[in-house]
C-alpha positions as CSV (number, residue, x, y, z in Angstrom):
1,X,306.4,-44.4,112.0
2,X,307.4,-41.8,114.8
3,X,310.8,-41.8,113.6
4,X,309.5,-41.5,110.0
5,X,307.7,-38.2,110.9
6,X,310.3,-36.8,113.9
7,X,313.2,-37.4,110.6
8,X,310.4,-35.3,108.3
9,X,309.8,-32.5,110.7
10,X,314.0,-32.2,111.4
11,X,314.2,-31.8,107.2
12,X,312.2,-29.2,107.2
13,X,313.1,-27.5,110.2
14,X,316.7,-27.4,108.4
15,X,314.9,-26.3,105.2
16,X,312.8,-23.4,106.7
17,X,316.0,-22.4,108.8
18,X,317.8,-21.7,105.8
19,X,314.8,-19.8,103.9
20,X,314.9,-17.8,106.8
21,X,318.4,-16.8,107.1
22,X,318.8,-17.0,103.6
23,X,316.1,-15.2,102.2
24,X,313.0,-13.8,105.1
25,X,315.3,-12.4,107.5
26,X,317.1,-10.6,105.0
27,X,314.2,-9.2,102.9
28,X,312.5,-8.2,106.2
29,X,315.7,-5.8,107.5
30,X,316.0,-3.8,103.9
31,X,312.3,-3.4,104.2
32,X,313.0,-2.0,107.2
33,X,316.1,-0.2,106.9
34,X,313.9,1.4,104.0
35,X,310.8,2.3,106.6
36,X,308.7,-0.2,105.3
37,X,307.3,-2.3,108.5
38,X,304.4,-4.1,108.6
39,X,301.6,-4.3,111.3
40,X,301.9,-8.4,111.1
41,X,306.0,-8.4,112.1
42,X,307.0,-7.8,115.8
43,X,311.0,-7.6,116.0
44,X,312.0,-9.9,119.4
45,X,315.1,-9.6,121.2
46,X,316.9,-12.3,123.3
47,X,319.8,-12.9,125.2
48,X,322.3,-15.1,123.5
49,X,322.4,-18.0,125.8
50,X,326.5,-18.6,124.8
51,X,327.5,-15.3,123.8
52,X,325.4,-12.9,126.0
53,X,324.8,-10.8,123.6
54,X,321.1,-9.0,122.4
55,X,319.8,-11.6,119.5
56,X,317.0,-10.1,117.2
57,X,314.4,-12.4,114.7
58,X,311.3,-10.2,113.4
59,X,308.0,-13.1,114.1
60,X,304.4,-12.9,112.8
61,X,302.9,-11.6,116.5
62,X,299.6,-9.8,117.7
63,X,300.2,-7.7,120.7
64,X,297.2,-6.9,122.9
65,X,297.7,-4.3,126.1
66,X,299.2,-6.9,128.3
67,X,301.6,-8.8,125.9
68,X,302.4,-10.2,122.8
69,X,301.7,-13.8,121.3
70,X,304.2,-15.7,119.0
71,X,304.4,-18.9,117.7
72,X,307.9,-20.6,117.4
73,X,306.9,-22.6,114.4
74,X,310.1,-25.2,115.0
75,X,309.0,-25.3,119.1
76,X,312.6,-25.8,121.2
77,X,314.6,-26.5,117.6
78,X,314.7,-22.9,117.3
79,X,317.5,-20.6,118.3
80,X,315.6,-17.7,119.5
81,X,313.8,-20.6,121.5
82,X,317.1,-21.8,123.0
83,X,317.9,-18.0,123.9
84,X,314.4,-18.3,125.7
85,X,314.8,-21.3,127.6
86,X,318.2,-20.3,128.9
87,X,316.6,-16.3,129.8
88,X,313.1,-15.7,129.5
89,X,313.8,-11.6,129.9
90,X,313.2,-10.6,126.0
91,X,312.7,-7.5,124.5
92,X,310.1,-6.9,122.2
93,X,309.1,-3.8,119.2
94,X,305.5,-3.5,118.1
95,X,305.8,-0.6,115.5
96,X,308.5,1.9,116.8
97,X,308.1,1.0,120.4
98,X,310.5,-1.4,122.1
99,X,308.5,-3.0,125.2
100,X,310.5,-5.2,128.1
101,X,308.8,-8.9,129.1
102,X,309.0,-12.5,130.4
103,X,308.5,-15.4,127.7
104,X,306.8,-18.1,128.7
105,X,306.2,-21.5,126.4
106,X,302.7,-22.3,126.2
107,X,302.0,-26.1,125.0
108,X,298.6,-26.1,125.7
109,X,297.6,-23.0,123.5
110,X,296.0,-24.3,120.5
111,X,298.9,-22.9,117.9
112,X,296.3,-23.6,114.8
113,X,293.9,-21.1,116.6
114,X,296.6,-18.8,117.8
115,X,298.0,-18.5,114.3
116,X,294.3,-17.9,112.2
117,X,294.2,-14.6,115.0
118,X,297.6,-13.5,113.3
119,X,296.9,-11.5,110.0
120,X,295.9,-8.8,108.2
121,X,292.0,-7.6,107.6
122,X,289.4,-9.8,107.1
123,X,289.5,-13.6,106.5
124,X,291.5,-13.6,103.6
125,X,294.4,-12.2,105.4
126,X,294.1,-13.8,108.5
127,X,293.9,-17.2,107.1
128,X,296.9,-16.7,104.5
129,X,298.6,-15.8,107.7
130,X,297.6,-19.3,109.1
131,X,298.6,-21.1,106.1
132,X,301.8,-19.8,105.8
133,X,302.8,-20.8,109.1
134,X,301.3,-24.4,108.5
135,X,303.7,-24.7,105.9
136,X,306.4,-23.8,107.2
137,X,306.1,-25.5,110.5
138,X,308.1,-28.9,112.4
139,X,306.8,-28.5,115.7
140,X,304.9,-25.4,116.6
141,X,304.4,-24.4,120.0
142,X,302.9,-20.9,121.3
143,X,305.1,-18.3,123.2
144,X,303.5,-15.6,125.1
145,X,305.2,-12.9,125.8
146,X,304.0,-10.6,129.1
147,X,304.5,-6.9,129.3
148,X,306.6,-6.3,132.5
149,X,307.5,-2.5,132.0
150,X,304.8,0.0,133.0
C-alpha cells in the first residue's frame, strides 16, 4: 500500500512539474513582463545548489511584516526545495519590493490550514486557493520564509 501511494504521489509530482514548466511558469512571466501581477504570487529566489547561480519560481505566498509563508506542494521533490536545503539565504518579491531571508522547512505547520489563509477576498477565493493546491499536490510541506533585512 505505501508503495502504491509513494509510486502515485511521484506521477504526479512529474505531472504537475511539467504543467508548471510547461504551461504556469510561463503564463505567469508574460503576465508579468506585461505588468500584470497578482497579490496571490510572490516571486522567490534561490541559490542554485550545482550551478550557483540566482534560481527564480513565482509561489502562491502571504507575507505578513516579519516574513512570508509558502507551501512546497511536492515537499523536498522540488527544485527550489533542493536549492533550499543546500542554502537557506533566499530572496524574496512581494509586489515590486525584493526582501532578503532565511527559509526554514516547517513539517509541523498544518499545510491544509496554511494554504485555506492563501487567497484572494472572501471565502470563495481563499478556498479556490486551497483547492488548487490540493490538487496539485505529492507531498506538501510548509516553508517559512523570515525577513532578515531591516
Amino acid at each position: 500500500m505505501a508503495t502504491k501511494t509513494a509510486d502515485k504521489a511521484l506521477r504526479k509530482f512529474k505531472l504537475e512539474r511539467q504543467l508548471g514548466r510547461m504551461v504556469m511558469n510561463p503564463v505567469v512571466a508574460a503576465l508579468e513582463r506585461i505588468g500584470v501581477r497578482s497579490s496571490l504570487v510572490v516571486d522567490l529566489e534561490t541559490i542554485g545548489r550545482r550551478s550557483g547561480e540566482p534560481r527564480r519560481v513565482p509561489l502562491a505566498g502571504r507575507a505578513d511584516d516579519t516574513g512570508v509563508w509558502v507551501i512546497s506542494q511536492h515537499g523536498m521533490r522540488a527544485g527550489w526545495a533542493h536549492n533550499i536545503a543546500a542554502n537557506p539565504a533566499v530572496r524574496v518579491r512581494i509586489g515590486d519590493e525584493w526582501r532578503t531571508g532565511t527559509a526554514t522547512f516547517e513539517p509541523d505547520d498544518d499545510v491544509r490550514a496554511r494554504a485555506r489563509s492563501f487567497g484572494g477576498a472572501g471565502r470563495f477565493g481563499r478556498s479556490a486557493t486551497a483547492l488548487t493546491m490540493r490538487a496539485m499536490e505529492s507531498d506538501p510541506i510548509s516553508v517559512r520564509i523570515t525577513f532578515t533585512d531591516r
